[in-house]
ZAMARGU-4260 file (C-alpha; in steps of 0.2 Angstrom, whole numbers, plus 5000, padded with zeros to 4 digits):
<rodrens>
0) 5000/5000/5000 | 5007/5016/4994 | 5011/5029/5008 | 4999/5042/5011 | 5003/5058/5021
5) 4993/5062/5036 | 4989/5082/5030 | 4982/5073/5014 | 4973/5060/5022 | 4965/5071/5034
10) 4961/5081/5020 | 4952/5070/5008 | 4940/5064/5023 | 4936/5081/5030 | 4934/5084/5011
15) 4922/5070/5008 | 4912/5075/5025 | 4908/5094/5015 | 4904/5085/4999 | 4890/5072/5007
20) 4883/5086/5018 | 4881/5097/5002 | 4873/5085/4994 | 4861/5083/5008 | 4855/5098/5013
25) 4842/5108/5003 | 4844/5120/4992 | 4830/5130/5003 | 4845/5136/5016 | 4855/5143/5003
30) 4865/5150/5019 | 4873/5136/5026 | 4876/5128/5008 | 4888/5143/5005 | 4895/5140/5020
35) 4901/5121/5015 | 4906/5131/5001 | 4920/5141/5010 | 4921/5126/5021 | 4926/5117/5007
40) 4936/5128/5000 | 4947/5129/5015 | 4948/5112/5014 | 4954/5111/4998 | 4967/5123/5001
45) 4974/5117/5016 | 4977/5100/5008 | 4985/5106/4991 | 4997/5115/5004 | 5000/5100/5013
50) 5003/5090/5000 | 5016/5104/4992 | 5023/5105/5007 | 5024/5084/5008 | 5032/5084/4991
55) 5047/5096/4996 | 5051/5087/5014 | 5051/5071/5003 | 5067/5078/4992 | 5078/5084/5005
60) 5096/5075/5005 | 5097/5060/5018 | 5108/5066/5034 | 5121/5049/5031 | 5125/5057/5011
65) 5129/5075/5018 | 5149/5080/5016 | 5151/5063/5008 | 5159/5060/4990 | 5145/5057/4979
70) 5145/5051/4959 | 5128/5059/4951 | 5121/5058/4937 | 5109/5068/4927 | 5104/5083/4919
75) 5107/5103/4918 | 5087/5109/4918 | 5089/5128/4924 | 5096/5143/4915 | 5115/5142/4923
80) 5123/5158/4932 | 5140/5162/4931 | 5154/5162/4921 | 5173/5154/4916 | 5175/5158/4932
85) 5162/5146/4941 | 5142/5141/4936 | 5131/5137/4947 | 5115/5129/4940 | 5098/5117/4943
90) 5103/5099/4940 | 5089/5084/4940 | 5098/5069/4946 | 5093/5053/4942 | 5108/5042/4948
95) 5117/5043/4963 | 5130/5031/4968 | 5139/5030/4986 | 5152/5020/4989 | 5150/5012/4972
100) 5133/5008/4976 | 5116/5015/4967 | 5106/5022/4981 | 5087/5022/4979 | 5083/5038/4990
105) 5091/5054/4984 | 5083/5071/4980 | 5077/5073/4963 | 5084/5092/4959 | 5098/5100/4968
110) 5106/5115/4966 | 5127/5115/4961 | 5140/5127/4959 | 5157/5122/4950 | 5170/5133/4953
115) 5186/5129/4946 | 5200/5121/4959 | 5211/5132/4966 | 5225/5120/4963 | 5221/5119/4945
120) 5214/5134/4940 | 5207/5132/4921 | 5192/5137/4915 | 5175/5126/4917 | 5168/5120/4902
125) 5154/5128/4896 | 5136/5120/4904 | 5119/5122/4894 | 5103/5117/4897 | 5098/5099/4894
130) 5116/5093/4894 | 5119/5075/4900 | 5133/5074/4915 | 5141/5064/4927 | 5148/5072/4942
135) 5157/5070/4956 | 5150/5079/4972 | 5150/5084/4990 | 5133/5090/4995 | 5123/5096/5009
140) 5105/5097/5016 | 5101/5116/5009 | 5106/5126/5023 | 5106/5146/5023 | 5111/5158/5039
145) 5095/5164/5049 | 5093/5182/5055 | 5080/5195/5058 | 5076/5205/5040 | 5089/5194/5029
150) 5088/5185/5013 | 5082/5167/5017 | 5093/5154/5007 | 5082/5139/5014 | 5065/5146/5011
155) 5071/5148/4993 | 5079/5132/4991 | 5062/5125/4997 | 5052/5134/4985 | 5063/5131/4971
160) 5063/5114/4976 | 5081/5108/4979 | 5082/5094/4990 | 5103/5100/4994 | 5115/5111/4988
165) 5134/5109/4983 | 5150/5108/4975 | 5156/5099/4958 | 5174/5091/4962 | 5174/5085/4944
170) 5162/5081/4928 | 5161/5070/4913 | 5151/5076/4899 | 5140/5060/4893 | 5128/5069/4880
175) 5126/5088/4872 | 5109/5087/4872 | 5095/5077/4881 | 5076/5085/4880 | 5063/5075/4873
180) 5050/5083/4864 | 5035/5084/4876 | 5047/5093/4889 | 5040/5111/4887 | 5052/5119/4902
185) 5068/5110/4897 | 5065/5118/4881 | 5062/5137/4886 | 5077/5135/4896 | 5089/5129/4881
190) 5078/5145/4873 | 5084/5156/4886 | 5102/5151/4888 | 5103/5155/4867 | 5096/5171/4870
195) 5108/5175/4882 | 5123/5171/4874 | 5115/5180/4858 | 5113/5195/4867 | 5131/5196/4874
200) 5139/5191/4857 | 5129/5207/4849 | 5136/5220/4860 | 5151/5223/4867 | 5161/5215/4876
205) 5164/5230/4887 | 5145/5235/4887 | 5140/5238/4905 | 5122/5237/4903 | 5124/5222/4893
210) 5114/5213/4910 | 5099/5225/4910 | 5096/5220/4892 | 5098/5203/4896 | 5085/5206/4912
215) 5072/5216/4902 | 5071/5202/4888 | 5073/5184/4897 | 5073/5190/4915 | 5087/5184/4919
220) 5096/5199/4932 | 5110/5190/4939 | 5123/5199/4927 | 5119/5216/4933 | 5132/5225/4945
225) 5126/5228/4963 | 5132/5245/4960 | 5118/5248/4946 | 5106/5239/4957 | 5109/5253/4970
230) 5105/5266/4960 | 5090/5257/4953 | 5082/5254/4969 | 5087/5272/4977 | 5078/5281/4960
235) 5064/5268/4962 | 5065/5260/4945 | 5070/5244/4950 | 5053/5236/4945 | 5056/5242/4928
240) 5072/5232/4925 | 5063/5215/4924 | 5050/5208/4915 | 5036/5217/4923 | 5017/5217/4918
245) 5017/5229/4906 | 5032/5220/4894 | 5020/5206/4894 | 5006/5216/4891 | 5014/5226/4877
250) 5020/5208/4869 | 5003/5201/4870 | 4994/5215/4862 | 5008/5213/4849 | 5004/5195/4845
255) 4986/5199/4847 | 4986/5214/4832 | 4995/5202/4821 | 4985/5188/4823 | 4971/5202/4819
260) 4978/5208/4804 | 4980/5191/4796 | 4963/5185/4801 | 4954/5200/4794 | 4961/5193/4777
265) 4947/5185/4764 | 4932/5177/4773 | 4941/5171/4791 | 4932/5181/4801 | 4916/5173/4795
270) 4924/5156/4801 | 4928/5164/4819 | 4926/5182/4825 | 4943/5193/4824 | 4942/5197/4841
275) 4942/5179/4848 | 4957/5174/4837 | 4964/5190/4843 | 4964/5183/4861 | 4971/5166/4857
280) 4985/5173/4852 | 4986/5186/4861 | 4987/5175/4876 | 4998/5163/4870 | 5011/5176/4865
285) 5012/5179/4884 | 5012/5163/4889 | 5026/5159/4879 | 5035/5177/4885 | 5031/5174/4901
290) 5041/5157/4901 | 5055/5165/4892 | 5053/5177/4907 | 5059/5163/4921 | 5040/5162/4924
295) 5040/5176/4937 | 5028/5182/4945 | 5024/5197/4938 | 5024/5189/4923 | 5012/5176/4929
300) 4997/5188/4934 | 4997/5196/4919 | 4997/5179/4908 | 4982/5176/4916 | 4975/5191/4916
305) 4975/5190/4897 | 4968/5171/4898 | 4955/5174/4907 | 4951/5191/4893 | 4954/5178/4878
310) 4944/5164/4887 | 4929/5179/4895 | 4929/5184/4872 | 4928/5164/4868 | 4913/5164/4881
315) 4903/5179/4878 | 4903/5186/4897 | 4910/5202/4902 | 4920/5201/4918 | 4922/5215/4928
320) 4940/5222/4930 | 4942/5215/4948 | 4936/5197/4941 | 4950/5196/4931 | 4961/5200/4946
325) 4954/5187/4956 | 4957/5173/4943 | 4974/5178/4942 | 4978/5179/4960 | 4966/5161/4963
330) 4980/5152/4947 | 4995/5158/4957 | 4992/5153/4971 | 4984/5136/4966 | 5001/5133/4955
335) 5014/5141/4968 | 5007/5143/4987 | 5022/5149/4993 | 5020/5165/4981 | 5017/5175/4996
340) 5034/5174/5003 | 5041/5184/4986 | 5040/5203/4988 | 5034/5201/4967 | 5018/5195/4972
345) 5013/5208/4984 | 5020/5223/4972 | 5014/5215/4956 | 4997/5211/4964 | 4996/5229/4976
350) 4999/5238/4961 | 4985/5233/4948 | 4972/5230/4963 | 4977/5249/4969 | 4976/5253/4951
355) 4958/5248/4948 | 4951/5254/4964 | 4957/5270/4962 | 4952/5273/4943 | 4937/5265/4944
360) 4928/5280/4938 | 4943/5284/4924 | 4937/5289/4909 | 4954/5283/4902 | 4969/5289/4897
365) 4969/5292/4878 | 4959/5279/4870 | 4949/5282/4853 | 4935/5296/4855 | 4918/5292/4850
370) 4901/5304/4846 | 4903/5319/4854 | 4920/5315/4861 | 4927/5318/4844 | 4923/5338/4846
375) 4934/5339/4861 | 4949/5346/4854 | 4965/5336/4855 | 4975/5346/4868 | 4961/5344/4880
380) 4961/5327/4878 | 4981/5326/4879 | 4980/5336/4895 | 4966/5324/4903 | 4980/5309/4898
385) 4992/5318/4906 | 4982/5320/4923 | 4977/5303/4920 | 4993/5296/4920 | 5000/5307/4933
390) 4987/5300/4944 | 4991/5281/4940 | 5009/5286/4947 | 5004/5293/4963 | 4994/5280/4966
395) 5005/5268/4962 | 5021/5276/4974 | 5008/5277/4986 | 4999/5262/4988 | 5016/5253/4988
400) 5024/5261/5003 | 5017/5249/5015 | 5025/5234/5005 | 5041/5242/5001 | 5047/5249/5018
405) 5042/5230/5024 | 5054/5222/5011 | 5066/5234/5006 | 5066/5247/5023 | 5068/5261/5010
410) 5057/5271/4998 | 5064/5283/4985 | 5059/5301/4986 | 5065/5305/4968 | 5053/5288/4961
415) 5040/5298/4954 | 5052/5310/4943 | 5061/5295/4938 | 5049/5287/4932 | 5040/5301/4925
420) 5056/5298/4909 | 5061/5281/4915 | 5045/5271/4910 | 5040/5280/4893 | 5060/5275/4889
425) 5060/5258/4896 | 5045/5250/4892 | 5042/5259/4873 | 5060/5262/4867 | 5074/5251/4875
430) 5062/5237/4879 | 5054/5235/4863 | 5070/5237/4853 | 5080/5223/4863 | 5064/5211/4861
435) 5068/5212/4844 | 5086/5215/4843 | 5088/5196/4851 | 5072/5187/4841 | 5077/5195/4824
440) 5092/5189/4814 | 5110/5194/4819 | 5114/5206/4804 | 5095/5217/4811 | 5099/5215/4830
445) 5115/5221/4832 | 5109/5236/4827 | 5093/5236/4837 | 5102/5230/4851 | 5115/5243/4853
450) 5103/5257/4852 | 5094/5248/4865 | 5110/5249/4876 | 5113/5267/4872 | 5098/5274/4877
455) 5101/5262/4892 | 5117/5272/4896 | 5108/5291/4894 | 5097/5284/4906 | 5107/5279/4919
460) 5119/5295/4919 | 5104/5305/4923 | 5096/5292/4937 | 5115/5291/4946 | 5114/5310/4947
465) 5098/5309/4955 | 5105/5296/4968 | 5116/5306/4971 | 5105/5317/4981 | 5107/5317/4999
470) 5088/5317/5000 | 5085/5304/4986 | 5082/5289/4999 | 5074/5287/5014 | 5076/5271/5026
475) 5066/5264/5036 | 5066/5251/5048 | 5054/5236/5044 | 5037/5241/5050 | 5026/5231/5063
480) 5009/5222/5057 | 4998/5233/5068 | 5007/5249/5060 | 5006/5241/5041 | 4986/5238/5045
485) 4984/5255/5051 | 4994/5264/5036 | 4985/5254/5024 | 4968/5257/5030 | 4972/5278/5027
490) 4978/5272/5012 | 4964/5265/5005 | 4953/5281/5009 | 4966/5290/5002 | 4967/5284/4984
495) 4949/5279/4984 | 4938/5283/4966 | 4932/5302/4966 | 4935/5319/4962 | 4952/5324/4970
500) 4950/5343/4971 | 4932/5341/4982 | 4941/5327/4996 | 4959/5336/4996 | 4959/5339/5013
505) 4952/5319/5021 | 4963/5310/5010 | 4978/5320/5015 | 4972/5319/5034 | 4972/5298/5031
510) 4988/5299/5023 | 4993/5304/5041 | 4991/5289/5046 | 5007/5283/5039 | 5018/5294/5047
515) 5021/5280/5060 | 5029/5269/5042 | 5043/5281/5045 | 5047/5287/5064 | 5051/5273/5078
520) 5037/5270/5084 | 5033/5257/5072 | 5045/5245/5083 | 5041/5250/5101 | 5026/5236/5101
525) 5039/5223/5097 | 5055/5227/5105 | 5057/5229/5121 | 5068/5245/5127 | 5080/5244/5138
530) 5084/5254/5151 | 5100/5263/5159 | 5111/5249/5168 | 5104/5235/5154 | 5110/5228/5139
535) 5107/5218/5122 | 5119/5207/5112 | 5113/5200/5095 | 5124/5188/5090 | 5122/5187/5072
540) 5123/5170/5063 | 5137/5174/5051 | 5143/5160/5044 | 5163/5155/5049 | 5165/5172/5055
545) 5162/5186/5068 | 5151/5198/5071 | 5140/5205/5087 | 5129/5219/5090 | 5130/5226/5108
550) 5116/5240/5112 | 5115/5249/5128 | 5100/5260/5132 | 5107/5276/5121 | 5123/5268/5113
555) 5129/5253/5100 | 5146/5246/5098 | 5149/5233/5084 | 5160/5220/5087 | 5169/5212/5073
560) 5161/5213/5054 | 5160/5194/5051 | 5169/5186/5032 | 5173/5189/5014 | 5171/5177/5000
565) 5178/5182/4985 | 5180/5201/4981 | 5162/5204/4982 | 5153/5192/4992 | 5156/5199/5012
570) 5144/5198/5026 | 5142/5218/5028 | 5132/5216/5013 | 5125/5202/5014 | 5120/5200/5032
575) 5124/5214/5042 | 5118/5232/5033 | 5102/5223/5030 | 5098/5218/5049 | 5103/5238/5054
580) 5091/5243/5039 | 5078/5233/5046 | 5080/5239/5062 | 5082/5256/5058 | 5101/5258/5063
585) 5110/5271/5053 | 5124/5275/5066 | 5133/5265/5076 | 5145/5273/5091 | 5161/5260/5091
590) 5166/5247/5079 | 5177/5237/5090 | 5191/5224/5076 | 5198/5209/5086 | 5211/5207/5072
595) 5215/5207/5055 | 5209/5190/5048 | 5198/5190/5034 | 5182/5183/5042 | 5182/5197/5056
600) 5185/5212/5045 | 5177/5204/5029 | 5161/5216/5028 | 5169/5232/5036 | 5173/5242/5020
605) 5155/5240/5016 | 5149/5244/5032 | 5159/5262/5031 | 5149/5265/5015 | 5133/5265/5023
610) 5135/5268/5042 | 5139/5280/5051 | 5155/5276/5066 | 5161/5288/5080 | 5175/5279/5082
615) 5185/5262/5080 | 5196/5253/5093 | 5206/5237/5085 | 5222/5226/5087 | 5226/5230/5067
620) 5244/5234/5060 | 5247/5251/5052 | 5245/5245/5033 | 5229/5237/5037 | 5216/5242/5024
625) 5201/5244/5035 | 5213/5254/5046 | 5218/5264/5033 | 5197/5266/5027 | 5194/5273/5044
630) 5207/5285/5046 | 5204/5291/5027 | 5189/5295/5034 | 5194/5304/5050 | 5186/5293/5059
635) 5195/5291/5078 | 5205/5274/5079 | 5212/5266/5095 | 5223/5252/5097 | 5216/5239/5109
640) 5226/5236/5122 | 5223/5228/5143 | 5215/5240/5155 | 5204/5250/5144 | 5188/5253/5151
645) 5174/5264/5148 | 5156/5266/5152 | 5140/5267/5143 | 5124/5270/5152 | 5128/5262/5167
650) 5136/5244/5157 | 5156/5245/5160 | 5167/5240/5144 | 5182/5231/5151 | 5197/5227/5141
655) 5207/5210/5145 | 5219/5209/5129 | 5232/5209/5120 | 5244/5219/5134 | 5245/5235/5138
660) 5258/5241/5124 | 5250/5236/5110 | 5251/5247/5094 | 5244/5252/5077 | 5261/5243/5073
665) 5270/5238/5053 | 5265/5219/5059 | 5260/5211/5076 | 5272/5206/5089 | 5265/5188/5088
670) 5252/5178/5077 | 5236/5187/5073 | 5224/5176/5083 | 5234/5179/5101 | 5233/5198/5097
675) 5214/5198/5096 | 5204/5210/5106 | 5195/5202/5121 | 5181/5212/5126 | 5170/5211/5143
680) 5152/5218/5143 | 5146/5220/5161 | 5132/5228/5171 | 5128/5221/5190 | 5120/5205/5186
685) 5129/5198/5170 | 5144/5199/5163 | 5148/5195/5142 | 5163/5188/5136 | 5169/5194/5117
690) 5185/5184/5114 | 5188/5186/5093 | 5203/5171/5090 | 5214/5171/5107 | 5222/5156/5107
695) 5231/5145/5121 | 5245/5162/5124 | 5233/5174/5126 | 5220/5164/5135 | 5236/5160/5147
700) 5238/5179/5151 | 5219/5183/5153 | 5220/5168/5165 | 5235/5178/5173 | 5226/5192/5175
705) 5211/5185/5181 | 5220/5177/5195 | 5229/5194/5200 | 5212/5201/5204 | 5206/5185/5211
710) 5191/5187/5202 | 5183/5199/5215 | 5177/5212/5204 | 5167/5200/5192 | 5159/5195/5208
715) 5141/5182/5205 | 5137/5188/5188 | 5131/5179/5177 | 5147/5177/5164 | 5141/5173/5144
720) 5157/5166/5136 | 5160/5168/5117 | 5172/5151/5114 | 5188/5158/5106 | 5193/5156/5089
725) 5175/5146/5084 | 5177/5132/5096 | 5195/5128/5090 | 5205/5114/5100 | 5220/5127/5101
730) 5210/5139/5111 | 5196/5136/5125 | 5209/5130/5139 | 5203/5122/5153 | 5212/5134/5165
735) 5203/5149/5158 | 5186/5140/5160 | 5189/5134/5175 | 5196/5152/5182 | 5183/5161/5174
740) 5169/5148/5177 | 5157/5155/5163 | 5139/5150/5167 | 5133/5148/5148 | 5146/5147/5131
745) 5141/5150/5111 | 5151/5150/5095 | 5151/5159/5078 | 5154/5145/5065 | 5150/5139/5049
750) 5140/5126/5045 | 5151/5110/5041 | 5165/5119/5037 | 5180/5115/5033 | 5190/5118/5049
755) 5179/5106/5058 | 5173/5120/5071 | 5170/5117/5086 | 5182/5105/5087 | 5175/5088/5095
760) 5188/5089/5111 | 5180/5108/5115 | 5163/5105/5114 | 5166/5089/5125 | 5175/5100/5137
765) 5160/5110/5140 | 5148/5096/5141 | 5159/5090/5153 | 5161/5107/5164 | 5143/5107/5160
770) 5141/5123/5153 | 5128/5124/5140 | 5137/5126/5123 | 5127/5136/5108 | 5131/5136/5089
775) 5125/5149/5079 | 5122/5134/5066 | 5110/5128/5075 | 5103/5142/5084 | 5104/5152/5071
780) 5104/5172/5077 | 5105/5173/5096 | 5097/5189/5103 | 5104/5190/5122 | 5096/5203/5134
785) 5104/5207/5151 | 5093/5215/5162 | 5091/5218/5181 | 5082/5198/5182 | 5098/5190/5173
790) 5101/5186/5155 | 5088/5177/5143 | 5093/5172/5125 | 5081/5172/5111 | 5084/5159/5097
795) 5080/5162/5077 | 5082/5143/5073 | 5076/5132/5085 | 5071/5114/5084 | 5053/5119/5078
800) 5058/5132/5066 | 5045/5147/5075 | 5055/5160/5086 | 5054/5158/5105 | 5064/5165/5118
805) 5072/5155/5134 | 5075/5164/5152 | 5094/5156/5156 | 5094/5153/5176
</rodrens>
């Protein structure tokens, strides 16, 4: 008997139940029939979910094949990213072999990257959809850091579907091409890798907007700079850059005119209506666009949109604007119910529902006059476009605030004049002209394709002017649901239908109720405040790195700045600005650098960018870069050094290494790691331990020092204990645990990684000193408080994957 999961099961029978009842009762209590209709409905919903959900948990990579070397073999079914330099791409395994073995349990679709080994650094060889390989692997259960207002790797991996994630040690290519003919997707995805290359071989090599052509054609956004992305976002254009709702719309009325045009020929139209055919193909064209478009959704809802026009014409109804809407939003969700979690749904959706509620009672924008329309002369009718559209855009830019303050914690002051030129340009001049460019042949579309790419470039020296502006963006920290319901609501009465001149003053009295989306206390409902003589560390979950976050009542000090991979992949962007954006934190006091290694100063320079510091204390040579960042900047640096102390409302800031000579120096006296900075946090309860990479030396002399003061000033606190260097076995000596006697102990490391931190002998030698032991791998972010009633810890990944929070004892 085949397995059947228990959501499903549960399902089907309350199903059933809904059914028989609706059978039996009367049609004479029409009431409590449509109530088994939403009854039912529910029911329906929560068992697809259930069974989506089943689906996924079902492909996740078995515990006993992690980190092992695996032989797979399969196919390339997603659109790869990357270069010479690496690729990382979809692969659909359908053997996998351990230990010469074929196993029968494996995932179905995982997601690789093959970068080339740094001991034999040549080129990877080029990988296209529906090639046939054989690699060999390591692989992992997908696995993503977790903090507050950060990009989820494992939600993603979940919705795309891959069961793990890894690394190719070597491949074997074992056929060039491997789609049959039924496989629709495989096929738009070889369609979309030829684009792509054709693209890039028409322009330059040196054509920096070569990715925003790419993006506004296929979708595809990964070659665009982050640099460009900034401005984007700051001038509020970024939705333009993709393959929104108006690209597909413009393509579908496209294929909808031709279809027309030919159809109109001879006696077709006596066969079927014009109109119908029109439909068909209108809708087809975006069907097909929107899967050359990645299948995004934006490009989904208007797909639909148009099908349910075509299949409205084929059926002789006429649906009301919002009908349409609501068919589109039922198809998404029914085909992806994890939608909700992509900020596109709620800004594609937001902005067309917003659109249609607000010019309900628009006469139009320019449309073809009729009767006595065609005496009102042409300016008039330009002027009442132009109002029309300028209404659309406030609209738009207003409705959307809610949404993009709680995904972005930013909105762009300058949006509505940069879109006032960017969408005519965009979506009817480089758009258009780069469709065609990549469809046509190669001796047309180089020559549509550059033009494209120049207007592109006049566009983007205006927009990074306006970025420019001091004033251009404003952040926000993420808002609170009772705050996003109460904007909303003023939001809604404010771009309600109706004459704006006669209701000026109430709309602009419920636009007041946003003013909470931009001023503090949006948080004050959800974070508690702390008060003088009190103290909060988030220990952010960094990967194999450092980085700490301590807050007293009026002041913040930033301990370390976590890793770098790469040149441009550091934790400053990647984890650390967006938690301060989400919280609102746009200056921070002290950044306090334990030492020079890469994966404690990996995300300063980016921080600097984007943060305001008072000052920096360190244990960094002279010709440090990050040094050298700061004192560019003027920005007071001290070198760290025993017996430092200060104090921040009431919460001392003690000093314990390196010694008390130590100097912004050509190179350190000793190792990097026994120079680190060791920083105690202390108020009259608890004490907190920040110990960067000390070693067995340096943890001898902080035991030295301890045992000078024989321990009298740390008195009965509480003591939280970072484990040195992430738990390696050359550091956490038993004589500084036992001098120092910490009460609880937690570790910044990456998950599985190569260094094997914590090292098995440490974390045994904390079990046995019995002292609880926290990973950030498995806690994920750890948000301590200490306050007058001792410390509590707050987890983001606990063992049942919902936030809780834990009083330590």
């Amino acid at each position: 008997m085949p397995h059947v999961p228990a959501n499903w099961a549960f399902g089907c029978s309350l199903l059933g139940g809904i059914l028989f009842g609706f059978i039996c009762i009367p049609r004479s209590k029409p009431l409590l029939r449509h109530m088994l209709v939403i009854a039912l409905m529910f029911v329906f919903g929560f068992a697809w979910n259930a069974r989506y959900a089943e689906n996924r948990l079902n492909n996740i990579l078995a515990v006993e094949l992690e980190g092992k070397e695996l032989t797979v073999e399969g196919r390339v079914v997603g659109l790869p990213q990357g270069n010479a330099d690496g690729a990382k791409f979809a692969f659909e395994i359908e053997h996998l072999l351990f230990n010469g073995e074929y196993q029968d349990q494996f995932p179905g679709q995982v997601y690789l990257s093959w970068q080339p080994a740094w001991r034999n650094p040549e080129a990877i060889p080029e990988v296209i959809p529906g090639q046939r390989w054989k690699f060999r692997v390591k692989l992992k259960r997908p696995y993503g850091s977790l903090n507050p207002f950060t990009f989820d790797f494992e939600r993603w991996a979940f919705h795309q579907d891959f069961g793990a994630n890894g690394s190719i040690r070597s491949g074997e290519l074992i056929l060039m091409k491997d789609i049959g003919i039924t496989e629709f997707v495989l096929r738009m995805e070889l369609a979309r890798w030829e684009l792509r290359k054709k693209i890039k071989s028409l322009l330059p090599a040196d054509a920096r907007y070569a990715g925003v052509i790419i993006a506004l054609v296929m979708g595809d956004q990964n070659a665009i700079n982050q640099e460009d992305w900034q401005v984007f976002n700051a001038t509020g254009i970024g939705h333009l850059i993709s393959i929104s709702g108006l690209h597909v719309t413009m393509l579908a009325g496209v294929g909808a005119s031709i279809a027309g045009f030919i159809w109109r020929r001879r006696s077709l139209p006596l066969i079927v209506p014009v109109s119908k055919v029109a439909g068909v193909f209108g809708f087809l064209t975006a069907f097909v666009y929107a899967w050359l478009a990645g299948f995004q959704i934006p490009a989904q809802r208007t797909m639909y949109m148009v099908g349910v026009v075509a299949f409205a014409l084929w059926s002789g109804r006429n649906p009301r604007s919002f009908d349409i809407w609501w068919w589109a939003l039922a198809l998404v969700l029914i085909i992806d119910p994890m939608a909700p979690y992509t900020p596109g749904f709620w800004l594609s959706f937001g902005a067309v529902a917003a659109i249609l509620f607000a010019m309900g009672d628009s006469v139009g924008l320019l449309g073809i006059p009729t009767g006595k329309e065609l005496q009102i002369h042409w300016t008039h009718r330009m002027i009442q476009a132009l109002r029309e559209a300028s209404r659309v855009q406030a609209v738009v830019t207003i409705a959307l605030l809610p949404f993009t303050l709680y995904w972005f914690y930013q909105v762009s002051v300058v949006s509505p004049l940069a879109n006032a030129f960017a969408i005519p340009l965009v979506s009817y001049v480089v758009t258009p002209l780069a469709i065609a460019g990549a469809l046509l042949p190669d001796f047309i579309g180089r020559w549509l394709l550059l033009p494209a790419h120049a207007a592109m470039e006049y566009l983007a020296i205006a927009l990074d002017w306006m970025a420019g502006w001091s004033w251009s963006v404003v952040w926000a920290r993420q808002p609170g649901w009772w705050v996003l319901l109460l904007s909303g609501l003023g939001i809604i009465y404010a771009i309600r239908p109706g004459d704006l001149m006669s209701s000026w003053k109430s709309r602009t009295l419920a636009l007041c109720l946003s003013i909470p989306l931009f001023t503090p206390i949006s948080q004050w409902w959800t974070n508690a405040s702390l008060s003088a003589g009190e103290f909060r560390a988030t220990v952010l979950d960094i990967g194999q790195g450092t980085a700490v976050l301590i807050e007293t009542r009026n002041k913040k000090l930033l301990y370390d700045t976590g890793p770098i991979q790469g040149k441009k992949d550091d934790a400053g962007q990647r984890v650390i600005l967006p938690y301060f954006r989400g919280r609102g934190i746009d200056h921070i006091d002290r950044m306090v650098i334990s030492h020079s290694d890469s994966d404690h100063v990996g995300g300063g320079a980016t921080l600097l960018k984007h943060i305001r510091f008072d000052s920096m204390m360190g244990s960094l040579p002279s010709n440090n870069s990050l040094l050298e960042n700061f004192q560019a900047r003027k920005i007071p640096s001290l070198p760290c050094r025993f017996g430092q102390h200060w104090a921040w409302d009431e919460v001392d800031f003690i000093v314990w290494h390196p010694h008390e000579e130590t100097l912004f120096a050509d190179q350190y006296s000793r190792k990097p790691n026994e120079m680190s900075c060791v920083l105690e946090i202390r108020n009259q309860e608890n004490s907190l331990w920040l110990t960067g990479d000390v070693e067995k030396q340096g943890e001898a002399e902080i035991t030295e020092r301890l045992n000078l003061i024989r321990l009298t000033e740390l008195g009965k606190r509480k003591i939280i204990f970072m484990a040195p260097h992430h738990g390696s076995k050359t550091s956490s000596s038993l004589e500084l645990l036992k001098t120092l006697e910490p009460d609880y102990a937690f570790a910044q490391n990456g998950y599985r990684n190569r260094y094997g931190h914590p090292h098995a002998t440490v974390t045994a030698r904390y079990k046995d000193l019995n002292m609880p032991f926290y990973q950030s791998p498995i806690t994920g972010a750890q948000i301590w408080t200490f306050n007058k009633g001792g410390p509590s810890v707050q987890f983001w990944r606990p063992s049942t994957n919902r936030l809780w929070h834990r009083k330590v004892d």
